[in-house]
matplotlib code that plots the C-alpha trace (Angstrom):
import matplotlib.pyplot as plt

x = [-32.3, -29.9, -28.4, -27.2, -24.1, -23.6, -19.3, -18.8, -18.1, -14.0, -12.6, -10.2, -7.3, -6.0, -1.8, -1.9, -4.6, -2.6, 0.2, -2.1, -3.9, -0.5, 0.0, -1.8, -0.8, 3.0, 2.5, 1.0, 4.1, 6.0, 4.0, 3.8, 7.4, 8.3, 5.7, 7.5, 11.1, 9.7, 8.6, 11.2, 13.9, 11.1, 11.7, 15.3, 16.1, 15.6, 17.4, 20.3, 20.9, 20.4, 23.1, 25.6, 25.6, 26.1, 29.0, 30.4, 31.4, 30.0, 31.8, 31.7, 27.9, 28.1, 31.2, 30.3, 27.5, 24.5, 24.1, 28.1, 30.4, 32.8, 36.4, 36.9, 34.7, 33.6, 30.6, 32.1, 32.9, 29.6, 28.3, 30.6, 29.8, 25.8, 25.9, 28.3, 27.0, 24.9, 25.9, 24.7, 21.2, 20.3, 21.0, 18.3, 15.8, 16.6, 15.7, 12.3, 11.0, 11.8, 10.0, 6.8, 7.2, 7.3, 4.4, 2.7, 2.5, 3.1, 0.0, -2.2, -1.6, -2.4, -6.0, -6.5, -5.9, -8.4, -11.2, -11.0, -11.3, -13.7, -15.6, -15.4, -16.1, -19.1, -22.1, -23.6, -26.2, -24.7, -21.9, -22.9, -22.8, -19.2, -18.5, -19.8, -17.7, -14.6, -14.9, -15.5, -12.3, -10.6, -11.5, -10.6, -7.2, -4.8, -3.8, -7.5, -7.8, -4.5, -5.5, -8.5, -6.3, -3.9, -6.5, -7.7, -4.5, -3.6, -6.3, -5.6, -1.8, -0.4, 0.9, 5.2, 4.8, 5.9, 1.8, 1.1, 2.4, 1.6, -1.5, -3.3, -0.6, -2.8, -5.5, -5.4, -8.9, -7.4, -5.6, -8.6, -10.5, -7.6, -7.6, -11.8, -11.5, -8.5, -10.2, -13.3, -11.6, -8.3, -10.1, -12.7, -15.7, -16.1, -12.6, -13.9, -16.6, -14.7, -12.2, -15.7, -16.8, -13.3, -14.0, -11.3, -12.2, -12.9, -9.3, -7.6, -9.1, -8.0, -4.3, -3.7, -5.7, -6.9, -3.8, -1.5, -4.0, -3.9, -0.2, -0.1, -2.1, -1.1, 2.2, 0.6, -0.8, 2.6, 4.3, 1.8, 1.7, 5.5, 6.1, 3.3, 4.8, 8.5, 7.5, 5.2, 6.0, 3.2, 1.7, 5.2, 5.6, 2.5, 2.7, 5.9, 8.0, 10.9, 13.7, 14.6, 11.3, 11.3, 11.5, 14.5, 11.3, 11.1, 14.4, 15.7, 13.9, 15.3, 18.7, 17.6, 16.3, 19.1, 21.4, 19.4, 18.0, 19.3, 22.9, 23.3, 25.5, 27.1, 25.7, 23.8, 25.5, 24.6, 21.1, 21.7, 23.2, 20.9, 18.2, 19.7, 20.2, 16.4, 15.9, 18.2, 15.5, 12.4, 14.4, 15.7, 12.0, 10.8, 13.4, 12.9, 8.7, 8.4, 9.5, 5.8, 3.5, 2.4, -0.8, -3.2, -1.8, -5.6, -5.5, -6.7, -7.5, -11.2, -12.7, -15.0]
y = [65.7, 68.2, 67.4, 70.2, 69.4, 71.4, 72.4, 71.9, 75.2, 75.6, 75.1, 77.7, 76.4, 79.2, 79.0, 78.9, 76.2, 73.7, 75.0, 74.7, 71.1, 69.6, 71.5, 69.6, 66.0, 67.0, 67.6, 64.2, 62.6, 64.2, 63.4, 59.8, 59.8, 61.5, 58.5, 55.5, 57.3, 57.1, 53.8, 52.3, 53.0, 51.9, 48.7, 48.4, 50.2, 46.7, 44.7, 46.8, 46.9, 43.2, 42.6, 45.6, 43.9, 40.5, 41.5, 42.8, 40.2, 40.8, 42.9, 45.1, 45.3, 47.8, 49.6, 51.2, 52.3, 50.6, 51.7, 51.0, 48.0, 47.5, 46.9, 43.6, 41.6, 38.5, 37.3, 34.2, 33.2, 34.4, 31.6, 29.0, 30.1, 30.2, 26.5, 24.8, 26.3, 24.1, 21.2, 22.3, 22.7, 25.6, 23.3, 20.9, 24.3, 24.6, 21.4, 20.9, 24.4, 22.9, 19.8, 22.3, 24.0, 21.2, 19.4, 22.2, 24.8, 22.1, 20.4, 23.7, 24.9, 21.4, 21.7, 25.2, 24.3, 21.1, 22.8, 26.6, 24.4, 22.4, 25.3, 27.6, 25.2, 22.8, 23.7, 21.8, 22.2, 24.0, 26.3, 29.6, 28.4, 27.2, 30.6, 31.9, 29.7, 30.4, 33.9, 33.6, 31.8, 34.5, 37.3, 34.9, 36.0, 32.7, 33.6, 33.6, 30.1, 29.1, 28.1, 26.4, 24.4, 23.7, 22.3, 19.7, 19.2, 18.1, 15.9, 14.0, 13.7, 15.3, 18.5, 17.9, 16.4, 17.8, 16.9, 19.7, 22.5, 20.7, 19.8, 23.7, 25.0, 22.7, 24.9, 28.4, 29.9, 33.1, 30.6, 28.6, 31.8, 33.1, 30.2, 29.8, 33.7, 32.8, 29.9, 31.4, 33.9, 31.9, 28.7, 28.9, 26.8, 26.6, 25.0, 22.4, 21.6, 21.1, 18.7, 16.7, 16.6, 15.1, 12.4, 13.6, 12.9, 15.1, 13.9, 14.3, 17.9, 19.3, 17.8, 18.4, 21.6, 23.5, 22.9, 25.3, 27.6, 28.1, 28.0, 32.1, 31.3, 28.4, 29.8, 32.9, 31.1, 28.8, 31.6, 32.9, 29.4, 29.2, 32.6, 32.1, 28.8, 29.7, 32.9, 31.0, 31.8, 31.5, 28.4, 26.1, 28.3, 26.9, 23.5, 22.5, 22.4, 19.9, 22.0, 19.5, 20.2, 23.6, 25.7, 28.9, 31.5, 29.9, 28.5, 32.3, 33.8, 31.2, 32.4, 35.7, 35.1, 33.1, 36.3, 39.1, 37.3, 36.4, 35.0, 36.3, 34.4, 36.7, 35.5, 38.6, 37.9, 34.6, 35.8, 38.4, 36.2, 33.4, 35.8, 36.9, 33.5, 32.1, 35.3, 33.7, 30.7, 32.9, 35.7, 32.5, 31.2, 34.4, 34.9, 31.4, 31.4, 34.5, 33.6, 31.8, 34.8, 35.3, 36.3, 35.7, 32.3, 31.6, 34.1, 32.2, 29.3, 29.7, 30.7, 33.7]
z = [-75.0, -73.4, -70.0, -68.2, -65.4, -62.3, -61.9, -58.4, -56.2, -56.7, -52.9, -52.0, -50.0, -47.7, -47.4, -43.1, -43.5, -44.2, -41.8, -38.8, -39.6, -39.2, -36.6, -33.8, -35.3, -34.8, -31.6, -31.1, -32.9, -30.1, -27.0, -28.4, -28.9, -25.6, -23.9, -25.9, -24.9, -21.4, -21.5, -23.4, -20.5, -17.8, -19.5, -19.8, -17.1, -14.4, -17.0, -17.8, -14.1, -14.0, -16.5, -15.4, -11.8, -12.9, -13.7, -10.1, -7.1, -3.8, -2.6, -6.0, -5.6, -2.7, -3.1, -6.4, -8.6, -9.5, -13.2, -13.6, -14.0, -10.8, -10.7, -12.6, -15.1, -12.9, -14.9, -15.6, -12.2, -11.0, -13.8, -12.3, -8.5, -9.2, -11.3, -8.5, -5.1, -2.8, -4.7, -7.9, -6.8, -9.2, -11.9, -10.2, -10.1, -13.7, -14.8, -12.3, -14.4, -17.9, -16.3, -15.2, -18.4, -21.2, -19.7, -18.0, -21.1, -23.9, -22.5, -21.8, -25.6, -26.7, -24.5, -25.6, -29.3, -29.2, -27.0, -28.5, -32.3, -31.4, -29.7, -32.6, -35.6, -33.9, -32.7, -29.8, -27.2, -24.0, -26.2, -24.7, -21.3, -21.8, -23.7, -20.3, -18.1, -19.7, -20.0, -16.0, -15.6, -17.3, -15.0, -11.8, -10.8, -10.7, -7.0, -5.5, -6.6, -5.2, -1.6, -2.4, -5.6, -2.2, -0.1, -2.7, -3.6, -0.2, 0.7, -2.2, -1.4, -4.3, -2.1, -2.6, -6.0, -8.9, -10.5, -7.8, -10.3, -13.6, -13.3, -12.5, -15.1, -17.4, -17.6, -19.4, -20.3, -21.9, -23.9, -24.8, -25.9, -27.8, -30.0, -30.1, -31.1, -34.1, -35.6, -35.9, -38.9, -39.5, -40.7, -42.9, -43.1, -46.4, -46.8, -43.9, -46.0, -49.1, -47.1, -45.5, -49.1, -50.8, -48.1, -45.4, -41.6, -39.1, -37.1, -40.9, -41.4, -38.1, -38.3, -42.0, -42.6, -39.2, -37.1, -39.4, -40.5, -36.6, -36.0, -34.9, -32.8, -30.8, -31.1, -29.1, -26.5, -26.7, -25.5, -23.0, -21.1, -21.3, -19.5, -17.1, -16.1, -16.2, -13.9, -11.8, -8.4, -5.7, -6.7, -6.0, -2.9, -1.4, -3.2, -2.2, 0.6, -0.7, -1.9, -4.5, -6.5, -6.6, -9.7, -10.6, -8.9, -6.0, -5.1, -5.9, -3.8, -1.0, -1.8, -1.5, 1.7, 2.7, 1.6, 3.8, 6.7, 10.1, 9.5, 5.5, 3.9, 0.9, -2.4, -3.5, -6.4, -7.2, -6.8, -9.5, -11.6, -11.2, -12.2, -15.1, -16.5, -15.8, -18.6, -21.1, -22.2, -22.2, -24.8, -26.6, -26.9, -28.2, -31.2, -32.0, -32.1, -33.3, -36.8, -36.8, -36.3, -39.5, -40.7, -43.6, -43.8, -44.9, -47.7, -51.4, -49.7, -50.3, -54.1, -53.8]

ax = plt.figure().add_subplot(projection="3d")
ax.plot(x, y, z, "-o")
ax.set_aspect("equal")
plt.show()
């Protein structure tokens, strides 16, 4: 039996063809590259000015150019004026935002972890309707709910307190949906099953197995929590009114105040140099964590 094949049609390629496909994606490359360009120094541009001025003493920061360094190099003794004036009280502000931020975000990524596992790997009666909840909470902006967080906060006596920033920077629904959304893919359940069935414990599984398959993860939300509480700023301006408790936000922007109100008193660039400083722990926390996003940590875990 004779089976006859069919050439395909031979495709002629015309020279210009070619030419004028790549034509239109080059011209993407550039747009794109013009619109990174573009947004690149929209970013630096605040904290290059930032650091140039920090440089300058007051009367430097209006006698000469913004985007240039003044007559002398007086970083250092901006450092030494910022750590020493008002009794040392920004070192105080310093150590009240490490307070908010070690038990505020260390304790919200420790929630979101349990809750978004437990969420994504169990099934109980009610799930959607928390799925529902928290995807609620996530679309609530953090300052409508700060007056009425004030209220209850105040007629239980915890207004002035540092418990008055922790406990609200406890809760982070985008954090607890990040994680529910990662462990759903990053652990599998086959390898939960195969741990239930060599005997391990539910507590054993999670700390031994889940909790590093999740580590990009809770490292993301790690850092999410730690830069929403370091940059907090409304919620200890309402909360507090003792100057001792406030955090660098908040006790910044009295010294700005202080600098351009009624009788200014000439620290514009303390102010400068205070801010540039409350930057240096969240770029330190960044090249330190983001060794830890990796991905396919998972990857020939399970036997297909």
């Amino acid at each position: 039996m004779t089976t006859l094949t069919r050439s395909a049609a031979p495709v002629v390629v015309k020279p210009g063809a070619t030419k004028r496909s790549r034509r239109p994606r080059r011209r993407r490359s550039v747009v794109l590259m013009i619109m990174m360009i573009v947004f690149t120094v929209y970013s630096v541009f605040p904290l290059l000015w930032l650091i140039i001025n920090a440089t300058k003493s007051q009367a430097s920061l209006f006698s000469s150019f913004g985007l240039w360094f003044g007559d002398g190099f007086d970083l250092f003794s901006n450092i030494a004026q910022t750590f020493s004036y008002d009794n040392g009280i920004f070192l105080h502000w310093f150590g009240n935002t490490l307070l908010y931020v070690v038990f505020g975000a260390g304790g919200a990524t420790l929630l979101a972890t349990v809750a978004g596992y437990g969420l994504a790997k169990y099934r109980f009666p009610g799930r959607r309707a928390v799925f529902a909840v928290v995807l609620g909470a996530v679309a609530i902006p953090g300052t409508a709910l700060a007056v009425p967080t004030f209220l209850m906060f105040s007629s239980i006596g915890l207004t002035n307190t540092p418990w008055a920033v922790i406990l609200p920077s406890l809760i982070s629904p985008f954090g607890l949906y990040l994680i529910w959304v990662f462990a759903t893919d990053a652990v599998p359940s086959e390898l939960l099953e195969a741990a239930r069935m060599d005997g391990a414990s539910e507590f054993r599984t999670f700390f031994t197995i889940s909790l590093r398959l999740l580590g990009p993860g809770i490292v993301t939300v790690l850092l999410l929590t730690i830069v929403a509480t370091w940059n907090n700023y409304f919620l200890p301006l309402i909360m507090l009114s003792d100057p001792t408790w406030y955090p660098l936000t908040v006790g910044l922007g009295q010294w700005s105040a202080q600098a351009s109100g009624v009788g200014a008193q000439p620290i514009f660039n303390l102010v400068i140099t205070g801010s540039l400083m409350t930057i240096v722990p969240i770029v330190i926390a960044f090249l330190f964590l983001q060794r830890y996003w990796q991905s396919g940590l998972a990857a020939g875990s399970v036997k297909q």
